[in-house]
C-alpha positions as CSV (number, residue, x, y, z in Angstrom):
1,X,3.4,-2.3,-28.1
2,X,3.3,-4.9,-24.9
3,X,7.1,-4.9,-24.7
4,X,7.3,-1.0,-24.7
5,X,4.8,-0.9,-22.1
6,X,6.8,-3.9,-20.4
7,X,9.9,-1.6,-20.5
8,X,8.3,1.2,-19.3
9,X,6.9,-0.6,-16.2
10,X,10.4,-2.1,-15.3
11,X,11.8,1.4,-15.5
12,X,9.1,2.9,-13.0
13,X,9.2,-0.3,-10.5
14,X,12.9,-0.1,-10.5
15,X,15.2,-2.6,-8.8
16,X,11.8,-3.9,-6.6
17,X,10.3,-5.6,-9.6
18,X,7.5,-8.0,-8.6
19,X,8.0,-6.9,-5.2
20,X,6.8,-2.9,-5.9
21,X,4.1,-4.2,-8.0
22,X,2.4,-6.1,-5.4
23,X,3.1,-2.6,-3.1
24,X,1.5,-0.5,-6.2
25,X,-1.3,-3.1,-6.2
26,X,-2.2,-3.4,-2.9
27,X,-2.2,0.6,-2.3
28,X,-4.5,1.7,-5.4
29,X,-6.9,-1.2,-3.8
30,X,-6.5,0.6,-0.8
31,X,-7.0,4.0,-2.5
32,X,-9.9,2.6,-4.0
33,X,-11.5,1.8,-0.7
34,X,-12.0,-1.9,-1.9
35,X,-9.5,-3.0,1.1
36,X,-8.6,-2.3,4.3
37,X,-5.0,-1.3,5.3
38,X,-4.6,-4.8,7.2
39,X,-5.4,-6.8,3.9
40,X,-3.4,-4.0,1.9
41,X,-0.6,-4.4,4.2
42,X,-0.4,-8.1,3.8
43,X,-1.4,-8.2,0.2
44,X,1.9,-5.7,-0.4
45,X,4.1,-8.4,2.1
46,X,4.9,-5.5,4.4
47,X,4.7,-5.1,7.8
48,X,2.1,-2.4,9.0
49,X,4.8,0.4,9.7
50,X,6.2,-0.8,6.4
51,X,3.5,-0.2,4.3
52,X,2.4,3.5,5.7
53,X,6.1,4.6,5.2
54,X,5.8,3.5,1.9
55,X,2.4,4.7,1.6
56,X,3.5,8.2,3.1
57,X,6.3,8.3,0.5
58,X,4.4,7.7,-2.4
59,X,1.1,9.2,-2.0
60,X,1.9,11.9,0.9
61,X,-0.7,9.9,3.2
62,X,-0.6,6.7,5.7
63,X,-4.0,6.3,6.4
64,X,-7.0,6.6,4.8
65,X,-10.8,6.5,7.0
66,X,-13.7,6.0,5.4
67,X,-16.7,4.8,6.3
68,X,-16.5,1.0,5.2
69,X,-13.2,0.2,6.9
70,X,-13.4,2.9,9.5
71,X,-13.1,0.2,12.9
72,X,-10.6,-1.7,11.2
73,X,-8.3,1.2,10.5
74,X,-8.4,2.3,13.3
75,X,-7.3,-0.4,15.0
76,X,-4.9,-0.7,12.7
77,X,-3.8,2.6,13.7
78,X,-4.0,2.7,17.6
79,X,-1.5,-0.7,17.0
80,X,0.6,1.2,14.9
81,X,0.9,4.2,17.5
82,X,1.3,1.8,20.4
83,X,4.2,0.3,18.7
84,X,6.2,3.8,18.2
């Protein structure tokens, strides 16, 4: 049963491997509201942009403010724009 669920895994994180299941990782935490985008972003080894691309192409959404990480994200966010 462990290597069929092994196999499926490698077939969903592709070519990435490790590196997509540290992204995958870091953005359910995220989801989860149990980190902020900063420490997702770093968790996943991107870059800010990086990370709400990905982020954007996975789950349709960058950013996520809630109540917890609200003043962090959003100065996660005014960096982010100030860098376009």
């Amino acid at each position: 049963m462990a290597q069929e669920l092994k196999e499926q895994l490698d077939e969903v994180l592709g070519p990435e491997g490790a590196k997509s299941a540290n992204f995958f990782l870091a953005a359910g935490l995220y989801h989860a509201r149990q980190i902020s985008f900063s420490t997702a972003a770093s968790l996943a080894g991107l870059s800010f942009e990086a990370f709400r691309y990905r982020l954007c192409e996975y789950f349709g959404k960058g950013f996520i403010v809630d109540e917890e990480n609200v003043l962090e994200d959003l100065q996660t966010a005014e960096k982010f724009r100030q860098h376009q």
